[in-house]
VEXDREN-2710 file (C-alpha; in Angstrom, 1 decimal):
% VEXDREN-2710
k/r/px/py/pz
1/UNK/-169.9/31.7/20.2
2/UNK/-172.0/34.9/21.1
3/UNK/-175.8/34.7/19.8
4/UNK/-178.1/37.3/20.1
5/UNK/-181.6/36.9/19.5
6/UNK/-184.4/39.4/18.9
7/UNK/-187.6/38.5/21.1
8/UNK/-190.4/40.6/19.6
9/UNK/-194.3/39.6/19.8
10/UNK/-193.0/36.6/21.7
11/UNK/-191.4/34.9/19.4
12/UNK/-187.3/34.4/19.4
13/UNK/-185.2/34.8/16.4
14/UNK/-181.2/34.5/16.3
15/UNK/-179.3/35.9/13.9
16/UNK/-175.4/35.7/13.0
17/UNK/-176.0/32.8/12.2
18/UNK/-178.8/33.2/9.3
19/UNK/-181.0/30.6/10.8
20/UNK/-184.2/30.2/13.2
21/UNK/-183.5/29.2/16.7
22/UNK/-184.6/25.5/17.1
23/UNK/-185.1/25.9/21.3
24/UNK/-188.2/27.7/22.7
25/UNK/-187.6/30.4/24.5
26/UNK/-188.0/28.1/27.7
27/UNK/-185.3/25.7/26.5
28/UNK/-181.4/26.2/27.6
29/UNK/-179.7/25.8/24.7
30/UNK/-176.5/24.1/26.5
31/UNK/-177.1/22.7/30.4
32/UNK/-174.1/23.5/31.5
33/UNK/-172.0/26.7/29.9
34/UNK/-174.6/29.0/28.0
35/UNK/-176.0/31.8/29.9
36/UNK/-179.5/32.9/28.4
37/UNK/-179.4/37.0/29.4
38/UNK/-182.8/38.7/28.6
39/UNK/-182.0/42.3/28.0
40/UNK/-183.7/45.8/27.2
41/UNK/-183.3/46.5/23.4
42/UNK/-181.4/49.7/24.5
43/UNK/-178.2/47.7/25.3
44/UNK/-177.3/45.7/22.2
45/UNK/-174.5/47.4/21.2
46/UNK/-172.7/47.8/24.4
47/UNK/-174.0/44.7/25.7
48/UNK/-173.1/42.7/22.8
49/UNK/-169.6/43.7/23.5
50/UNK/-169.6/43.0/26.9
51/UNK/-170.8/39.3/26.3
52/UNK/-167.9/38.7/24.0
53/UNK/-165.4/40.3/26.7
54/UNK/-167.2/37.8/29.0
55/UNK/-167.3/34.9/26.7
56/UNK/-163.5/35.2/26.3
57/UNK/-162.4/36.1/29.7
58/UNK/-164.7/32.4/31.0
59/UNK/-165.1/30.5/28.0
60/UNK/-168.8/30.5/29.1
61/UNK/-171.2/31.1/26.0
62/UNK/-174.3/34.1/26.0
63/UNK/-177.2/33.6/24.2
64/UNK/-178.7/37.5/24.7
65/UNK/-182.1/38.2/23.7
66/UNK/-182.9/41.8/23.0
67/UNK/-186.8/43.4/23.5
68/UNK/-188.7/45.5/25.4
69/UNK/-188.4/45.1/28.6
70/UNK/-191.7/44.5/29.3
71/UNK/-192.2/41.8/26.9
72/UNK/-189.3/40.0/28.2
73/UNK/-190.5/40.1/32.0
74/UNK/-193.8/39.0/30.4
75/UNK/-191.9/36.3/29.3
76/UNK/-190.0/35.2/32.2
77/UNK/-193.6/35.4/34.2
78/UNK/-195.1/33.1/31.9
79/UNK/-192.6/30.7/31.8
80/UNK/-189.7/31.3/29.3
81/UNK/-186.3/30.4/30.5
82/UNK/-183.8/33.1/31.3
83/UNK/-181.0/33.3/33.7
84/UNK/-180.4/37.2/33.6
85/UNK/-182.6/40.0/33.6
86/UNK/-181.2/43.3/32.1
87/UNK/-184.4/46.0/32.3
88/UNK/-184.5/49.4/31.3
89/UNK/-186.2/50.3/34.2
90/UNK/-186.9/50.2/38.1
91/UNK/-190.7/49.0/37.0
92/UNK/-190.6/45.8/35.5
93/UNK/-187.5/44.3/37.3
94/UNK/-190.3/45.0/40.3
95/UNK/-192.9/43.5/38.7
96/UNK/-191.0/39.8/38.6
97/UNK/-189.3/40.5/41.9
98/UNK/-193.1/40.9/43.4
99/UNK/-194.1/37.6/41.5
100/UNK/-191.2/35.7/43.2
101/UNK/-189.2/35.4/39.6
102/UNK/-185.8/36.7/40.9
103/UNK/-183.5/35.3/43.2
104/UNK/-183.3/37.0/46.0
105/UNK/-180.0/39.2/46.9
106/UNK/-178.9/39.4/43.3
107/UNK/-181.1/42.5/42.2
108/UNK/-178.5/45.3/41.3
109/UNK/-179.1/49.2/39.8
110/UNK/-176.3/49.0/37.2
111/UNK/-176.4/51.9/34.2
112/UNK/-178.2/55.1/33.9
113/UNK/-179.1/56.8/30.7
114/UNK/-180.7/60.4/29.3
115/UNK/-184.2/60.5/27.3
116/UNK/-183.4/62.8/24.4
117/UNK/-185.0/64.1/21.2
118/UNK/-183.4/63.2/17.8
119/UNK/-184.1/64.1/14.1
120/UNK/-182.5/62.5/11.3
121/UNK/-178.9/63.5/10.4
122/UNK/-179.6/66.1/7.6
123/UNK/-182.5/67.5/9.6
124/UNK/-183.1/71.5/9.9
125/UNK/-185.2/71.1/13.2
126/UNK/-184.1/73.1/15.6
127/UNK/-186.2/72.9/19.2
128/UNK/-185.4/73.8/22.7
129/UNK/-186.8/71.7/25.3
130/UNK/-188.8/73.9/27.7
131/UNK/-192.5/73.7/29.0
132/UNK/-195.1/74.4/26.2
133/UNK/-191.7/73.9/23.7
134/UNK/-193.2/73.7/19.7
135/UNK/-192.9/70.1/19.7
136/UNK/-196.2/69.5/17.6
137/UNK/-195.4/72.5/15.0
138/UNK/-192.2/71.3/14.3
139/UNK/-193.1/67.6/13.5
140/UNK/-195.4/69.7/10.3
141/UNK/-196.9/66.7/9.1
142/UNK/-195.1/64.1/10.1
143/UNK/-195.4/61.9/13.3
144/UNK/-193.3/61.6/16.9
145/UNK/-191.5/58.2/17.0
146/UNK/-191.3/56.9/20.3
147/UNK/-191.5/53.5/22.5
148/UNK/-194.9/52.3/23.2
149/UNK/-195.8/54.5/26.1
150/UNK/-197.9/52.7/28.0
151/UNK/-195.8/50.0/28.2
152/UNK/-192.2/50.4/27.7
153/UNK/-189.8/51.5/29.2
154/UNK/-188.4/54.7/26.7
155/UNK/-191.9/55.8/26.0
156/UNK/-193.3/55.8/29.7
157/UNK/-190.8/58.0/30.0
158/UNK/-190.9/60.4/27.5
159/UNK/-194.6/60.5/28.1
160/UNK/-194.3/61.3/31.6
161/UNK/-191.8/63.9/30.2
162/UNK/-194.1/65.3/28.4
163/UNK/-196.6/65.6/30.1
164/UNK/-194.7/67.7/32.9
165/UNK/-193.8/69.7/29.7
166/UNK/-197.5/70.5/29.3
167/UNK/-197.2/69.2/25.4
168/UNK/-198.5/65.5/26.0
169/UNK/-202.1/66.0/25.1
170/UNK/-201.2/68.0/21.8
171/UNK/-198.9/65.8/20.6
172/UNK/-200.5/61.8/21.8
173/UNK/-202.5/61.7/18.4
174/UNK/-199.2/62.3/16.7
175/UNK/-197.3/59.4/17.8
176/UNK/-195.3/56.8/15.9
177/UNK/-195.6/53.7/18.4
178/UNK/-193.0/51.2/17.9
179/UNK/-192.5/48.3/20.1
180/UNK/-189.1/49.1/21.5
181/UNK/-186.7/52.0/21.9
182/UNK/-184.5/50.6/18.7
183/UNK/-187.3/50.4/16.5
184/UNK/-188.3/54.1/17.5
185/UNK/-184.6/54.8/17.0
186/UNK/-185.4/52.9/13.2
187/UNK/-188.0/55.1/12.5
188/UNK/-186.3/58.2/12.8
189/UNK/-182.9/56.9/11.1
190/UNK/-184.9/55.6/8.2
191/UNK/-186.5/59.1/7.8
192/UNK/-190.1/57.8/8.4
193/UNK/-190.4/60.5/10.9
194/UNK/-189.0/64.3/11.5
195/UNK/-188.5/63.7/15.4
196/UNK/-188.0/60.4/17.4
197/UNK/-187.8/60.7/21.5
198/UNK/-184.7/57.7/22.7
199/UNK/-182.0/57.4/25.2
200/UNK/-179.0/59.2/24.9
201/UNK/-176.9/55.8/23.9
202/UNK/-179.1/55.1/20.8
203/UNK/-178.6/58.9/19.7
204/UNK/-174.6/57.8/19.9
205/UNK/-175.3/54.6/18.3
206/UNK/-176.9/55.4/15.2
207/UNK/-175.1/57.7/12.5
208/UNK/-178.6/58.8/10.8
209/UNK/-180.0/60.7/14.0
210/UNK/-178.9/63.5/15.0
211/UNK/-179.3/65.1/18.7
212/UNK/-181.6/67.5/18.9
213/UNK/-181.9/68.6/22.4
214/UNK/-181.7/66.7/25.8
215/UNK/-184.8/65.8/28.2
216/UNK/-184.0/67.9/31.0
217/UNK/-183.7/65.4/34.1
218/UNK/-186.5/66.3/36.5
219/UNK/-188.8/65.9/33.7
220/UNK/-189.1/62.5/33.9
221/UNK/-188.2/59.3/36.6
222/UNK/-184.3/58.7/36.8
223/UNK/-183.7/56.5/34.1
224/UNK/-182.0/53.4/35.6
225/UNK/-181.2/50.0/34.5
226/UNK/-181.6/46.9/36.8
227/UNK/-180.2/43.8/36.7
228/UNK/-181.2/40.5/38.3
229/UNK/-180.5/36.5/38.4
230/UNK/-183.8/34.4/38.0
231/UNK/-185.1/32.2/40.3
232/UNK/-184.4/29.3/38.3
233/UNK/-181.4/30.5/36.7
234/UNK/-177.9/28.6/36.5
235/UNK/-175.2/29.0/39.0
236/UNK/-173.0/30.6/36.3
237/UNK/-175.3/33.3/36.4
238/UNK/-173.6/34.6/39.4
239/UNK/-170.9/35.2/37.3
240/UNK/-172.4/36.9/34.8
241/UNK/-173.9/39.5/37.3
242/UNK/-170.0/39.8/38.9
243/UNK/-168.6/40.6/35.5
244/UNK/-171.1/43.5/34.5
245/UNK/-170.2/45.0/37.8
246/UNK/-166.5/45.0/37.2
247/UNK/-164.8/47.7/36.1
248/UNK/-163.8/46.3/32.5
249/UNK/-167.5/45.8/31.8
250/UNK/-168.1/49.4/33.3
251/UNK/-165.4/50.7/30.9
252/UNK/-167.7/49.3/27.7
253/UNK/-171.0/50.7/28.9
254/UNK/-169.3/54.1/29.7
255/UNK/-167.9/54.2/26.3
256/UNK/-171.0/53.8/24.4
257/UNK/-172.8/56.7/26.4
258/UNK/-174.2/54.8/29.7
259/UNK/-173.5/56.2/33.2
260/UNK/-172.8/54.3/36.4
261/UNK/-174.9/54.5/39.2
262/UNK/-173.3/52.3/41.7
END
């Protein structure tokens, strides 16, 4: 059976099956045939799928924990056991691979994504992304849901974004924080907030947003997603890694709005 679990000011939750995990995040839950992934929040859906193509296809159980990716490589520095690392970015895979946290020749660029602007559904905001772009006028006076973005992922780069844009120091004392891409995504959906900056997958994976316009792409860094085996992890990781390059895990990620890079 597939679990995923939400990791989210270090704690880990599971749900599916309506109870608390009983392991620590640094205890396997099986020795032998249950693959602990920890991936960016931005991948639940497709991942999800992917780990229950995987699950059948090897009879090998994931247990996927979903975060921002720098909480999760936070985790996996300080201890927490993982045999996969999924990140939404170049920087954090880096920052275990320079503490000696991944093995080494497994590291592989596997997804890219878009950063985009969304509103919810029955939004009448209509904006043009373009250097000096009304951004701040058109939130009135609501708030900019984004990722933390000094930290994760998603808001690094929409705040290098829009910065470029010339808009950043308007707009930085108008910001919804939230502590991953998804919750961002939440805000937005949830109508807490007129405008939400997200990856183009979310946009497609939530029926409340709409899409309001697209970060141009030499706004911000290229928006890839790494993916590594730990140190420590199991050999059935190997397999894990194998599978999310094939082409019928390729197939899933493309459907739900990803783009290969290799």
């Amino acid at each position: 059976m597939m679990t995923r679990v939400l990791v989210a000011c270090g704690l880990v939750f599971t749900w599916g099956l309506g109870q608390p995990a009983d392991a620590q995040p640094n205890t396997p839950a099986d020795t032998t045939t249950t693959l602990v992934v920890f991936a960016a929040a931005s991948l639940v859906d497709a991942l999800d799928e992917v780990d229950q193509s995987f699950r059948e296809q090897t009879n090998y159980k994931v247990k996927t924990s979903y975060a921002a990716s720098s909480v999760l490589a936070k985790q996996i520095e300080a201890g927490a056991h993982a045999d996969v690392f999924f990140s939404a970015d170049l920087q954090w895979m880096d920052y275990l691979e320079q503490r000696g946290q991944l093995r080494a020749g497994t590291r592989r660029d596997v997804l890219g994504n878009s950063l985009v602007l969304v509103a919810p559904v029955d939004s009448k905001v209509n904006l043009k992304i373009a250097p000096g772009f009304a951004l701040v006028q058109a939130l009135g006076g609501g708030r900019l849901a984004m990722a933390d973005p000094e930290s994760v992922p998603a808001g690094l780069y929409g705040k290098e974004a829009l910065t470029k844009l010339g808009v950043w120091e308007q707009v930085k004392s108008r910001l919804a924080p939230a502590e991953n891409v998804r919750a961002a995504l939440a805000y937005v959906a949830r109508g807490e907030t007129p405008l939400g900056i997200v990856y183009k997958t979310d946009a497609q994976a939530d029926g409340h947003v709409r899409l309001v316009d697209v970060f141009p792409e030499g706004t911000h860094s290229p928006i890839i997603y790494p993916v590594a085996v730990t140190v420590n992890a199991r050999p059935q990781a190997t397999k894990y890694l194998d599978f999310l390059l094939s082409d019928s895990a390729q197939q899933i990620f493309t459907r739900h709005g990803f783009r290969r890079v290799r």
